[in-house]
C-alpha positions as a printed NumPy array, in Angstrom:
array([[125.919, 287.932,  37.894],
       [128.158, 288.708,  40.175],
       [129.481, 286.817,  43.064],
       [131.515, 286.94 ,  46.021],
       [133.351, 283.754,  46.66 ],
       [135.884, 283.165,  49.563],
       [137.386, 279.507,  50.876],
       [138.885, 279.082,  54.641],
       [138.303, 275.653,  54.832],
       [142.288, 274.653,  54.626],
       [145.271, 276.538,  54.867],
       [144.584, 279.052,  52.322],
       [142.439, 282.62 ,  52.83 ],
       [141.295, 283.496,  49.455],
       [138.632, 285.713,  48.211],
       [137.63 , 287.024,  44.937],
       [134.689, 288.991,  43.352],
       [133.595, 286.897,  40.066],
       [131.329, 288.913,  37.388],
       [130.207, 286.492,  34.813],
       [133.942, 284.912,  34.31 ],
       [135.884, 287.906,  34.99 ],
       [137.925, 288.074,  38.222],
       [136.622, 291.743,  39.41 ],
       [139.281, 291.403,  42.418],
       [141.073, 288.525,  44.335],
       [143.084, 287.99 ,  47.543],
       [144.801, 285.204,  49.074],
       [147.077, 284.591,  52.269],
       [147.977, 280.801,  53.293],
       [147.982, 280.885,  57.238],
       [147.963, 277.804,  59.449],
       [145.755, 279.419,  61.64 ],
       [143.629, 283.273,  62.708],
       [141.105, 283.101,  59.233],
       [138.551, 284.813,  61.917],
       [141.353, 287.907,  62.307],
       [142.025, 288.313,  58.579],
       [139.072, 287.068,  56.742],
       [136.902, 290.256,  56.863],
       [139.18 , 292.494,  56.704],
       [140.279, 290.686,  53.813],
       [136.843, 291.023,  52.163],
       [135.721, 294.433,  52.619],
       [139.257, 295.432,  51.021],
       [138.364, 293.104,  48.141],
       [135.304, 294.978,  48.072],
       [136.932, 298.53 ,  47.631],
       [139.263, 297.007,  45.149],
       [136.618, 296.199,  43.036],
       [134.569, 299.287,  43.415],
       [131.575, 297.057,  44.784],
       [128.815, 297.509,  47.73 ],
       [127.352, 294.492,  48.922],
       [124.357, 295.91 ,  47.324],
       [125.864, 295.654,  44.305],
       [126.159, 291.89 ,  44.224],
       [123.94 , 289.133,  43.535],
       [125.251, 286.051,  45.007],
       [127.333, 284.551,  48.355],
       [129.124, 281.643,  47.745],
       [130.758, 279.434,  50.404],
       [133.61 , 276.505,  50.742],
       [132.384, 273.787,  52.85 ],
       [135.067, 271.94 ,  53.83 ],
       [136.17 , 269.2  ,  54.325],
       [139.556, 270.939,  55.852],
       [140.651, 272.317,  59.625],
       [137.539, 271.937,  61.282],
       [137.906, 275.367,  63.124],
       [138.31 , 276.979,  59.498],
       [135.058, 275.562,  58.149],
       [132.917, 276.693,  60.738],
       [134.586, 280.524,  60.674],
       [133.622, 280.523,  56.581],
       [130.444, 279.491,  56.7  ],
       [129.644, 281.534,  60.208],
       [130.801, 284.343,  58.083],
       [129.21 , 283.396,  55.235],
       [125.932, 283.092,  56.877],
       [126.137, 286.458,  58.622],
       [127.133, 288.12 ,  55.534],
       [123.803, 286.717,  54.05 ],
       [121.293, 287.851,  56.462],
       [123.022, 291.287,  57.048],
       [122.603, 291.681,  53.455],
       [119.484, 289.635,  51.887],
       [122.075, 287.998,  49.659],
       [121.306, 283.805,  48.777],
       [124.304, 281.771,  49.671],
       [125.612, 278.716,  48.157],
       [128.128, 276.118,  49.725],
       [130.62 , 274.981,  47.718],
       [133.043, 271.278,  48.521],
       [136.084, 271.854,  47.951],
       [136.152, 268.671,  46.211],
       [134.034, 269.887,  44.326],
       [135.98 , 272.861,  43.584],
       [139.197, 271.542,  43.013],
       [138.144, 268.856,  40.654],
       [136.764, 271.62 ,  38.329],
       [139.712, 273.913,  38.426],
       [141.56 , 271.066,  36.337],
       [141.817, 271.305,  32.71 ],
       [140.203, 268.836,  29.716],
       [143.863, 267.338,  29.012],
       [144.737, 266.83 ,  31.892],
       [142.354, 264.986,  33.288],
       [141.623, 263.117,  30.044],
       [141.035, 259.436,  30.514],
       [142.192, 259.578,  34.113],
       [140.652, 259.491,  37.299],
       [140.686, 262.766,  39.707],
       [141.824, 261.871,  43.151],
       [141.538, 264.614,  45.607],
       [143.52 , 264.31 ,  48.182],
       [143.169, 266.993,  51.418],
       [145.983, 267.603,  54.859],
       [144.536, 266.095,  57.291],
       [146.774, 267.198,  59.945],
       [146.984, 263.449,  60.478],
       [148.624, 260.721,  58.822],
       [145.615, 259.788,  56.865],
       [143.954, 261.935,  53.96 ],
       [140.488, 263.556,  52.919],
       [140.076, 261.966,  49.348],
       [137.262, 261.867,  46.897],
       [137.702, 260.45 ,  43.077],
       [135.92 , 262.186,  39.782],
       [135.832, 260.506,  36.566],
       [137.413, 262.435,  33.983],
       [133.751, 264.134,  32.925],
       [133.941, 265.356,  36.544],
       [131.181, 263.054,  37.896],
       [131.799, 261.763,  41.535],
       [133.067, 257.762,  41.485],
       [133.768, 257.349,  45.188],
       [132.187, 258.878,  48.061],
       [134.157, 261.299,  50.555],
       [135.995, 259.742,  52.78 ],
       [139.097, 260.281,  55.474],
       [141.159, 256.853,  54.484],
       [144.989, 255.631,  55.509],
       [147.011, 254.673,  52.836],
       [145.934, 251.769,  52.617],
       [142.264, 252.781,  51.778],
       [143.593, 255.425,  49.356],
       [145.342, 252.59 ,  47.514],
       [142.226, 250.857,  47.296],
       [140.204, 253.879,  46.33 ],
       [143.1  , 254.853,  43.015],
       [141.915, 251.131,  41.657],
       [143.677, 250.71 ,  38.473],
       [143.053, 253.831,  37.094],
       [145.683, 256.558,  35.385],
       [145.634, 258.934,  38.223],
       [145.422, 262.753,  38.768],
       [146.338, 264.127,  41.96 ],
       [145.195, 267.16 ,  42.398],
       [145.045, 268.885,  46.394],
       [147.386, 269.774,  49.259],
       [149.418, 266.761,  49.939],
       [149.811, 265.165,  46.397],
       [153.429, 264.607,  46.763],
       [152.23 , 262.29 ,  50.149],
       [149.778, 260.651,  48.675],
       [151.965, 259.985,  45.524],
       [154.419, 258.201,  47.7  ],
       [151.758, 256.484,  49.499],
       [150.196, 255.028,  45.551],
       [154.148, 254.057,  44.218],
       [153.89 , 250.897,  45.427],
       [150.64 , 249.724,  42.769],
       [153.186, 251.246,  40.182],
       [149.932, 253.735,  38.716],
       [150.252, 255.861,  36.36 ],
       [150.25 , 259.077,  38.395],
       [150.09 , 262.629,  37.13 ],
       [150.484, 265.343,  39.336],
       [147.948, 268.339,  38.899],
       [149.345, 271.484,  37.877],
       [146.263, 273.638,  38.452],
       [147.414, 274.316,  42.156],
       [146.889, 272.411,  45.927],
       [144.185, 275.166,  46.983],
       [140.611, 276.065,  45.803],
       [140.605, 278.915,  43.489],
       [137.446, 281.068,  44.868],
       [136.706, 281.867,  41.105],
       [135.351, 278.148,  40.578],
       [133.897, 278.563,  43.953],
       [132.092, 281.632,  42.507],
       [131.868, 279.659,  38.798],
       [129.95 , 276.778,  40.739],
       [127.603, 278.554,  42.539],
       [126.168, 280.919,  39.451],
       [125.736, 277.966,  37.636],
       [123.382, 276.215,  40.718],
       [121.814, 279.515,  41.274],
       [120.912, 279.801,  37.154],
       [119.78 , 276.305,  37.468],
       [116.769, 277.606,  39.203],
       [117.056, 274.257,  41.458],
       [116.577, 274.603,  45.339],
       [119.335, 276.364,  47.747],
       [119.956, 274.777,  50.864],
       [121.506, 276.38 ,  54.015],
       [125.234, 275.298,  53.735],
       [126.288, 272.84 ,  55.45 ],
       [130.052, 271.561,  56.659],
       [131.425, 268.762,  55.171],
       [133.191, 267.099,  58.095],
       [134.638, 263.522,  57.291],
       [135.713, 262.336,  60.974],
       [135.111, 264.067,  64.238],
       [136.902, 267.45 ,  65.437],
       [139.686, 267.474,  67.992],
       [138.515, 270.7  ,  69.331],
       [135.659, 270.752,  72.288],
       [132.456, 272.801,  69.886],
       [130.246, 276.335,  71.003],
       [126.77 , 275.426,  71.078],
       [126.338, 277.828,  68.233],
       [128.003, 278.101,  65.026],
       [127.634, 281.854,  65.482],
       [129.74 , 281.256,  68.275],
       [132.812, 281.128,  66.185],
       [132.684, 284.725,  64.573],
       [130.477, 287.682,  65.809],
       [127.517, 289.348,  63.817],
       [128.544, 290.989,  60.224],
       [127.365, 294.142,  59.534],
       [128.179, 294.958,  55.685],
       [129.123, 298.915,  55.169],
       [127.621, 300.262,  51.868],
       [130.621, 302.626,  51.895],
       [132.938, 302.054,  49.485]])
């Protein structure tokens, strides 16, 4: 199967082209803002890299946030447009979701996963996995005082953007905190890992939708659409 993945929920662009484990081609730029300038451009040169139509692949797979609100919407605007130019199913991916199984066996062994996302606030997106990667609290945008509550009395990993933050903000219940070293952004290769393995499972596939933990600062288009214009994938290569 192959699949292209891409994430521009947070401050990272990245993109690859996954082929049944194999990394076909990959691109990444961290950018605070313009995803809807680079993104793409970005993919139809990840596209010539890998010597791939979009008739060629099989799958569309999507972060869904939670992140910059403004970033969501342009991925999955994209991500949708890209699908109905093309005919191509589309799977959303969290980027909980995705980050939690980017870490390794011994690392997370017989500790809880605490994902912890920027804001842009002084609070945190966080979500906790046990250490089989099942979720043990729900999504939520918490101070630190809430995300003290949430680590429990668990060995911690901290896996995300602002670990070192939230590693301050957790000293003070004296945990036994690990920092991840698998990397603060979502690898679009377990974006692309994650949604083959859904699509296999033969299970239903939903329209994605954004994973928004608190209200946007940003006055919202009527139309998600709105955000990017209509994608028209070239079959050239």
């Amino acid at each position: 199967m192959t699949v292209l993945a891409f994430d521009t929920a947070t401050s990272s662009c990245a993109i690859c082209i996954w082929q049944d484990g194999k990394i076909l081609a990959n691109a990444q730029k961290i950018l605070e803002r313009g995803h809807a300038e680079v993104l793409v451009p970005m993919i139809e040169d990840v596209l010539r890299a890998a010597a791939l139509t979009y008739g060629e692949l099989d799958l569309l797979a999507v972060t869904t946030g939670p992140g910059a609100f403004t970033g969501i919407r342009i991925g999955l605007a994209t991500a949708r447009s890209l699908a109905l130019a093309s005919g191509l199913p589309l799977i959303g991916v969290s980027n909980f979701d995705a980050l939690a199984h980017a870490t390794t066996p011994d690392e997370r062994h017989r500790r809880r996963i605490m994902i912890v996302l920027e804001t842009k606030r002084s609070d945190f997106y966080a979500c906790c996995y046990d250490d089989n990667l099942a979720p043990v609290a729900d999504p939520k945008a918490v101070d630190e005082a809430a995300l003290v509550e949430m680590a429990g009395n668990e060995k911690i990993l901290l896996v995300g953007d602002v670990i070192e933050r939230a590693s301050a903000a957790l000293q003070g219940k004296r945990l036994d905190i690990q920092l991840s070293s698998t990397g603060r952004h979502v690898d679009p290769a377990v974006v692309a890992a994650l949604a083959a393995a859904k699509f296999r499972s033969g299970g239903p596939i939903d329209l994605p939708q954004p994973l928004y933990l608190k209200p946007p600062d940003v006055n919202l288009p009527a139309d998600i659409s709105a955000v990017t214009p209509p994608i028209r994938p070239s079959n050239n290569r």
